[in-house]
N, C-alpha and C positions, 0 to 999 in steps of 0.2 A: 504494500500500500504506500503509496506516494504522500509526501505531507502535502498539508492542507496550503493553498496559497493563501494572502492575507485574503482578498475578496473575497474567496469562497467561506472564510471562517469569519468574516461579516455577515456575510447572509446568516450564515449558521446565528451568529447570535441575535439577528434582526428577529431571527423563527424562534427563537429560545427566551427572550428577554420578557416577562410577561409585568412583574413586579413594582421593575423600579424604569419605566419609561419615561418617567418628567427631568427636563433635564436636571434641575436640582438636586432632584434624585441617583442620577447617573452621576451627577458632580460629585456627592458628598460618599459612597459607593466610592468613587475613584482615588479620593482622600483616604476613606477607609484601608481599602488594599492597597496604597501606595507606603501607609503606616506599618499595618501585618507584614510588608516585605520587607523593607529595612528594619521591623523588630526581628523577623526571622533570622538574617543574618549576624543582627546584634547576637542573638542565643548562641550564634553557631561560635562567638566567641565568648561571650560572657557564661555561659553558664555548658556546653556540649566542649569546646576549648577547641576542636578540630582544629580552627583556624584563629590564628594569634594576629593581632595587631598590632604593632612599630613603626608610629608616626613620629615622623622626624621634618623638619624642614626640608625641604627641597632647594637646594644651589645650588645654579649655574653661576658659570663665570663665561663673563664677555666672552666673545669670537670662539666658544666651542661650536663645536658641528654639530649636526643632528645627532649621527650615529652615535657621538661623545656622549650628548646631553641623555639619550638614551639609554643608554648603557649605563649611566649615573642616576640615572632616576629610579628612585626604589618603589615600588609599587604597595610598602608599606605593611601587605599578608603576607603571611607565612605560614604554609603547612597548606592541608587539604579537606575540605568539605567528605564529610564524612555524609555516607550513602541516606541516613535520616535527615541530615542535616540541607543537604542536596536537595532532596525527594520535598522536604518542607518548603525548601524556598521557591522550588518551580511553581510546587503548587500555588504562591501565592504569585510571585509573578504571574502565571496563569490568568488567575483571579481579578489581576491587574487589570491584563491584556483584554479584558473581558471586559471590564467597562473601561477601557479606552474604545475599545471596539463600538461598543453601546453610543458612545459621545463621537465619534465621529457618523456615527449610522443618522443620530438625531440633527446633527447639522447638517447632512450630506455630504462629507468629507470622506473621500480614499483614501485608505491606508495604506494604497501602493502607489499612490500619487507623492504621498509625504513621505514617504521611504526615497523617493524617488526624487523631490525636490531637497532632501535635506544631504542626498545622496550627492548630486550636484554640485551646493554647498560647499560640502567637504572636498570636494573634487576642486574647486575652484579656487576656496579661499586655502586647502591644504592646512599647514601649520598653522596658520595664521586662524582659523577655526575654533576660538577659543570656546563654545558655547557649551 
């Protein structure tokens, strides 16, 4: 089985969404799961430890190169999402992705349009892309 494109898992939730259709509704929904995922990941350290956190400053120094700056840039995690801890957090991105879906369904907005235009974006402005 082929994964789903975004369009087709629009419709899908266009047919599935029975509940929360006002947008307000979808709005505050969208808050909600956007909270449950970043709390999911907080557990994955705070309380599961799979994954450690060491936030440090981030410094460049003038005239490095990309590859440099890169290579010098610590991404801050350490270690690896364990199989619960995983499994928790898709679900709620899921969750997420479900009323993003919902809120672009209700204004009439593609989700392969804005994949697509923000795709560009990056393409364009490159590093300079700071968003």
């Amino acid at each position: 089985m082929s994964a789903p494109s975004l369009q087709s898992f629009q419709e899908q939730v266009s047919d599935l969404l029975l509940r929360h259709r006002s947008l307000l509704d979808v709005l505050s929904k969208m808050g909600q799961t956007n909270a449950a995922a970043v709390r999911s990941v907080t557990k994955s350290v705070t309380e599961c430890g799979c994954i450690e956190l060491h936030a440090t400053k981030q410094d460049f120094e003038p005239g490095m190169d990309l590859q440099k700056a890169k290579e010098k840039i610590a991404k801050h995690v350490q270690g690896e999402l364990c199989e619960n801890c995983r499994d928790a957090i898709m679900n709620e991105l899921g969750r997420n992705l479900f009323y993003m879906s919902a809120l672009c369904n209700l204004l009439e907005i593609n989700m392969d349009e804005i994949i697509e235009r923000e795709s560009r974006k990056c393409s364009t402005l490159g590093l300079f892309n700071l968003s």
